[in-house]
N, C-alpha and C positions, 0 to 999 in steps of 0.2 A: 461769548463764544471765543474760545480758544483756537486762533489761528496755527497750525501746525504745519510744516513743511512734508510734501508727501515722501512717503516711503522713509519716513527715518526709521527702520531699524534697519532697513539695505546700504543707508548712506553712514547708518554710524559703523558699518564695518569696513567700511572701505577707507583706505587712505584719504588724506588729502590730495597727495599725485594721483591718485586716483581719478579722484573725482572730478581735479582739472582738466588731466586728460580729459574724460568724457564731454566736458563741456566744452574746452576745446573741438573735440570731434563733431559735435552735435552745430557748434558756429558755424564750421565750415561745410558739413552738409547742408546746414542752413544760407548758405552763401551760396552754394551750389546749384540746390534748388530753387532759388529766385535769380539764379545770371539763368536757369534753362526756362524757367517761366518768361523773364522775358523778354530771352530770344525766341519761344513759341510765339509770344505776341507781336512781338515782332513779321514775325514770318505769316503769321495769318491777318494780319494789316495790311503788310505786301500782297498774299494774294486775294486779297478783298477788293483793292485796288485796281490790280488788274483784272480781277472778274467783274466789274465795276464801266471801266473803262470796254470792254470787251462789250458789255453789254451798251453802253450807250452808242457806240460806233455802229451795231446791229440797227438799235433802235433811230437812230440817225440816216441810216442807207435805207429802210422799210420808210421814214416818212419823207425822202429826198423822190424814191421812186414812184411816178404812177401810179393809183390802183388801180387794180388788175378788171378789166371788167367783164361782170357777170352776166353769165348768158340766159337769153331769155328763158321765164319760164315756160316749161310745156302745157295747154291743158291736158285736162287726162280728161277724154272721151266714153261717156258710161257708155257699155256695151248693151245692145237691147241684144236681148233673147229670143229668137226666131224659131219658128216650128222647123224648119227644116235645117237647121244648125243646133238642134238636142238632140245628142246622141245617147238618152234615155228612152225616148220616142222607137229608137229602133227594132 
């Protein structure tokens, strides 16, 4: 299998200054987008962090305070059904 460089008939028309340019160009986009990746990374580290710490300081004050306590339950009382309290009957 015959290894071939893509697009040679676009690149055999084109200059050499050409082509460096391009590659040049395409470096430094290339540079460009890995300093923006990772200063996202960056930036979503940072707030990782503090959503991180936010959240244990919550968690920290919920098991520092008291539980809260719960009020008794009620029974619930079945109703009997009286002849004189159907107001079918009437």
């Amino acid at each position: 299998m015959v290894k071939r460089p893509l697009n040679t008939y676009i690149l055999s028309m084109r200059s050499k200054e050409e082509i460096l340019a391009l590659k040049v160009q395409r470096t430094a986009d290339g540079v460009g987008a890995m300093a923006d990746y990772i200063a996202d990374t960056k930036h979503q580290r940072a707030r990782t962090a503090t959503l991180r710490a936010e959240r244990l300081a919550r968690e920290a004050a919920a098991a520092a305070a008291p539980p809260a306590e719960k009020a008794p339950k009620k029974s619930k009382k079945k109703k009997i059904a009286t002849e004189s309290s159907d107001p079918a009957s009437d």
